[in-house]
C-alpha positions in Angstrom: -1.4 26.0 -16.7 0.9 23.3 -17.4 -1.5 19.8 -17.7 0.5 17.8 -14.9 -1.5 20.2 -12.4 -4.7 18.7 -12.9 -5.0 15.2 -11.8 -7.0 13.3 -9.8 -6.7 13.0 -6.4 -7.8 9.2 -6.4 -6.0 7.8 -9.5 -7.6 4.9 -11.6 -4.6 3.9 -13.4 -1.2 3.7 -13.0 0.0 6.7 -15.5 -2.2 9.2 -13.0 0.1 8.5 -10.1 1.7 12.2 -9.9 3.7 12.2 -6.8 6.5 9.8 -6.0 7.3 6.9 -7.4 4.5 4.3 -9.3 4.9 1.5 -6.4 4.6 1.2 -2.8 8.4 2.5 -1.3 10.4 0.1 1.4 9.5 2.6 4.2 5.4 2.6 3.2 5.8 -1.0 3.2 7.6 -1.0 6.7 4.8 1.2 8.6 1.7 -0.1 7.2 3.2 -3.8 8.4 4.2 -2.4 11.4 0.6 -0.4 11.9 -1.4 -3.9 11.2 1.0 -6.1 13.3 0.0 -3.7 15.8 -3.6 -4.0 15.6 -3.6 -7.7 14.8 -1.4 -7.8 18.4 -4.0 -5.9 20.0 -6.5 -8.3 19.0 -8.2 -6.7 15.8 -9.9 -9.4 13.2 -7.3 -11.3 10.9 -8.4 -10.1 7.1 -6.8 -14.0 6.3 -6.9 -17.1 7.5 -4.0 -17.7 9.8 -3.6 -21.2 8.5 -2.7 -20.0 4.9 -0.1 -17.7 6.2 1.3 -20.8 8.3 1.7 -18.7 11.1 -0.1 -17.2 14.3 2.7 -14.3 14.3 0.9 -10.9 13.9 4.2 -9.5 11.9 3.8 -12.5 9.6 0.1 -12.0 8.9 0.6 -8.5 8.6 3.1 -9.1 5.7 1.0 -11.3 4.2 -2.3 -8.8 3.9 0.0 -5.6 2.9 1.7 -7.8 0.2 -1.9 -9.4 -1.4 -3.5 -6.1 -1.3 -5.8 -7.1 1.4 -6.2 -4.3 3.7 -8.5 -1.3 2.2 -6.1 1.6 2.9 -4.9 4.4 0.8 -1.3 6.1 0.9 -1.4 10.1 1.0 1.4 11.3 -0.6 2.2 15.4 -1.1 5.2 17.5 -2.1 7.1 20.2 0.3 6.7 23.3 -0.3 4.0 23.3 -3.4 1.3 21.8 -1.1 0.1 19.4 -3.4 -0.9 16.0 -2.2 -2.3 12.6 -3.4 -4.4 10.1 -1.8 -3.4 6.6 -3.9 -4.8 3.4 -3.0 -2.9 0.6 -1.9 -4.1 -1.9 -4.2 -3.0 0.3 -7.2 0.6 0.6 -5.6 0.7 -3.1 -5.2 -0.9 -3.5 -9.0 1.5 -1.1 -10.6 4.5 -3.5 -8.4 3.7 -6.7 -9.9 3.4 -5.3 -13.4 6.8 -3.6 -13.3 8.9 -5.7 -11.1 7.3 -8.9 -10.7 5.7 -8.3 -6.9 6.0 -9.9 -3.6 3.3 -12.4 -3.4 3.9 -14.5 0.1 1.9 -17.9 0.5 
């Protein structure tokens, strides 16, 4: 067996990230705002102080934890049809962004 099929399913470091691409993709980004906004609407705990973000808007404060890596969640990814999967954390993702194409830090 090829060594590509043995990997871990939580990576430490950027090179074990396996499936999909080494950063956090434009429609990951878009749910896990759109999940938080949705809580923080809902009346779920700020993980920031509102009066960092500048704002009371829970779309706005949702941006703001996604981007800064503030929320503890981890992306699954897996690939059709060989049933492989991958659970990487977020903060990795967002790590492996700002290393490669600068990141999107909002303050």
């Amino acid at each position: 067996m090829e060594e590509d099929e043995f990997y871990s399913a939580y990576p430490r470091v950027a090179e074990e990230i396996k499936i999909g691409p080494p950063m956090l993709t434009k429609y990951e980004r878009a749910k896990l705002i759109g999940a938080r906004a949705l809580q923080l609407y809902y009346g779920a705990p700020p993980l920031v102080d509102p009066s960092i973000v500048g704002s009371l808007d829970p779309v706005v404060i949702a941006r703001y934890e996604v981007d800064n890596g503030l929320l503890p969640v981890t992306i699954y990814r897996y690939q059709k049809g060989t049933g492989r999967g991958q659970a990487i954390p977020l903060r990795l993702l967002l790590e492996v962004e700002r290393r490669v194409v600068g990141g999107r830090i909002y303050r």
